[in-house]
C-alpha positions in Angstrom: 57.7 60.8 -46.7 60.4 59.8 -49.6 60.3 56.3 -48.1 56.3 56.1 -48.4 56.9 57.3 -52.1 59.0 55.1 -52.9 57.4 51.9 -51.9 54.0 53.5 -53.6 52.9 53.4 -57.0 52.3 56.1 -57.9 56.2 57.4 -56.8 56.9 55.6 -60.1 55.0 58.1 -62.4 57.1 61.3 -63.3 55.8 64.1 -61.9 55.3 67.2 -64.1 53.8 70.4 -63.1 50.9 71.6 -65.6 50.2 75.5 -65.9 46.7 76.1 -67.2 45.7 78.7 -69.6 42.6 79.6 -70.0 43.0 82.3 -72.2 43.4 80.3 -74.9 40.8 79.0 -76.9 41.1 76.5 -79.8 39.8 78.7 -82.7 36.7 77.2 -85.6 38.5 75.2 -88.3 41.4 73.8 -86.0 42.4 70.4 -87.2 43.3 68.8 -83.6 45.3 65.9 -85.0 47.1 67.7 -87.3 47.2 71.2 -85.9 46.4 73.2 -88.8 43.9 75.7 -89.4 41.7 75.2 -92.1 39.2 77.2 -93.2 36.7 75.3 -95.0 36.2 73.3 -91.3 34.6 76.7 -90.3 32.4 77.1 -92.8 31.4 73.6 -92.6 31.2 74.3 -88.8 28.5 76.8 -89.7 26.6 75.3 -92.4 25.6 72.3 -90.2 22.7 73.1 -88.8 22.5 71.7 -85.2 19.1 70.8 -84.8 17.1 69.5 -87.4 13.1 71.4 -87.6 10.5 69.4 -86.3 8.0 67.9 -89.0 4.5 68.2 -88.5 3.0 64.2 -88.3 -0.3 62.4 -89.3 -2.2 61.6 -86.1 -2.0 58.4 -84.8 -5.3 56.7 -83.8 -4.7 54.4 -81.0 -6.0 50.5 -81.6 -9.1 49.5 -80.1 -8.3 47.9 -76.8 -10.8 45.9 -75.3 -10.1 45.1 -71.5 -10.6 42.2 -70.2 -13.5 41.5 -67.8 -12.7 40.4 -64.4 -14.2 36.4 -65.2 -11.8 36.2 -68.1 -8.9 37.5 -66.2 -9.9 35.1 -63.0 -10.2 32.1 -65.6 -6.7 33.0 -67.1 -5.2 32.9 -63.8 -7.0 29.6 -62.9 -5.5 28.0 -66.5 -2.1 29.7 -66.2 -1.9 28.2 -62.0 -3.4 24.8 -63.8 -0.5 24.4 -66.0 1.7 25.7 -63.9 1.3 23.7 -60.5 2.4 20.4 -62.2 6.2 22.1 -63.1 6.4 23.5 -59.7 5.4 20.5 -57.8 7.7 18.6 -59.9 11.0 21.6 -59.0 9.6 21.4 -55.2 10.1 18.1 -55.3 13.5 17.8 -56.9 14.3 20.2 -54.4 13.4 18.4 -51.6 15.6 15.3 -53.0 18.5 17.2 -53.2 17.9 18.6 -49.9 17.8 15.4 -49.0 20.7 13.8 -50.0 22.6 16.8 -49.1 21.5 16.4 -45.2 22.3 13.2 -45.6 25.5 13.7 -46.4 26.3 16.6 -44.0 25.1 13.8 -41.4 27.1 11.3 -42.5 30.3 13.6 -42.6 29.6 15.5 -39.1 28.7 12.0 -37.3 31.9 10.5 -36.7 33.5 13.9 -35.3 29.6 14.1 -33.1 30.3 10.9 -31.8 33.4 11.5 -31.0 32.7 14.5 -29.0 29.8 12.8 -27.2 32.4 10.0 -25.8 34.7 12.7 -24.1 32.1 14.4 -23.0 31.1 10.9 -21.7 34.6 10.2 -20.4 34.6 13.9 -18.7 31.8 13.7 -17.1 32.7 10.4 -15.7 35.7 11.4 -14.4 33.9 14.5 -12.7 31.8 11.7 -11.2 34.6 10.0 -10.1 36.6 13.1 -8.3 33.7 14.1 -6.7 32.6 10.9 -5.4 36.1 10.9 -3.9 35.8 14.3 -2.1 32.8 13.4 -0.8 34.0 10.2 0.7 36.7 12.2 2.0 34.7 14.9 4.4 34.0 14.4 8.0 30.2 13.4 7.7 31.0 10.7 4.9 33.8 9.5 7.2 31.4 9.4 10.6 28.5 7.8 8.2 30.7 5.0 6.8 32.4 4.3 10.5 28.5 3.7 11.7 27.7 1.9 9.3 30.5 -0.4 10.1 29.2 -0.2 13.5 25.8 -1.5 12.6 27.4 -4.1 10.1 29.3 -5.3 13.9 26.2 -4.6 16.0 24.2 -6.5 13.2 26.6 -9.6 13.6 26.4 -9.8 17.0 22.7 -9.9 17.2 22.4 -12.3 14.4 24.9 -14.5 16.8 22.6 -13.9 20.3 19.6 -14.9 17.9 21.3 -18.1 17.1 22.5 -18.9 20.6 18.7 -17.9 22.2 17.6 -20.4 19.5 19.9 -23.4 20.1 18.8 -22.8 23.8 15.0 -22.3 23.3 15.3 -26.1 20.9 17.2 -27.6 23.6 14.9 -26.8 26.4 11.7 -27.5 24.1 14.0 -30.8 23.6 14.2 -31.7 27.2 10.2 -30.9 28.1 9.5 -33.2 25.6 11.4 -35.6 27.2 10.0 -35.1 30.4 6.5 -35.3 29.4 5.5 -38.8 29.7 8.0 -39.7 32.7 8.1 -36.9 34.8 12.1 -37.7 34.4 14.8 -35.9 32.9 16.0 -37.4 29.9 18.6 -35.2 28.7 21.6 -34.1 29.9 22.1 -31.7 32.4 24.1 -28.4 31.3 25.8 -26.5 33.9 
């Protein structure tokens, strides 16, 4: 507790009890500065009277008020709006420009740190890509589906070669019934 107090304010203010009597009442004609009784404060005390009497007062007749009709208060409203639209348009405006500009500036500040964050989240993704691309290469089915398509690639080859060949042979026959057409002879070679 002693330590609170002392790192407290208020621990640097004395403290002093106060004993409070209420018996005692400051008597009329008591000069409080000075501490001296004086009489002639008392009888001014009582002279003074504390409310002045109320006066009686003239009537007051109210001014004539005429209230507007409800056309002159419409066509008031329609001159005061008339007036008034131009300075509005013209604050709306001014505004809008400042809105403007200050967009335009918020764009031009945030932009570079935007584009910065679109290119990692560019470079992220890709690498995401990239990783998954090369567990999925790495599974069993990807595996058996690249192995058949090496066999097709093979199978493929080897077809296109057969193809060929049956070619060559179909021209050379096709070669040697021509030859044979007008002699009934073979003119080609023979090939075992």
């Amino acid at each position: 507790m002693t330590k609170d107090r002392k790192n407290s304010r208020v621990a640097d203010l004395p403290f002093v009890p106060v004993e409070l009597n209420y018996d005692y009442i400051t008597p009329i004609g008591m000069d409080l500065q000075t501490g001296v009784r004086d009489i002639n404060l008392a009888k001014q005390a009582y002279n003074i009277p504390l409310v002045e009497p109320a006066q009686p007062s003239d009537p007051v007749e109210p001014p004539d008020y005429k209230a507007p009709t409800l056309d002159d208060a419409v066509a008031s409203s329609i001159r005061y709006q008339q007036e008034l639209n131009p300075i509005l348009a013209d604050r709306q405006r001014q505004a809008a420009d400042i809105a403007l500009q200050q967009s335009r500036a918020q764009v031009a500040a945030l932009f570079p740190y935007l584009d910065a964050a679109g290119q990692r989240a560019t470079e992220r993704n890709l690498r995401a890509s990239e990783r998954f691309r090369a567990f999925k290469e790495q599974l069993p089915s990807s595996i058996q589906d690249i192995m058949s398509k090496k066999q097709a690639q093979i199978a493929s080859a080897a077809n296109a070669f057969a193809t060929e060949a049956q070619a060559i042979a179909m021209q050379q026959q096709a070669a040697t019934g021509f030859g044979q057409s007008g002699t009934n002879r073979y003119a080609g070679r023979r090939i075992a």
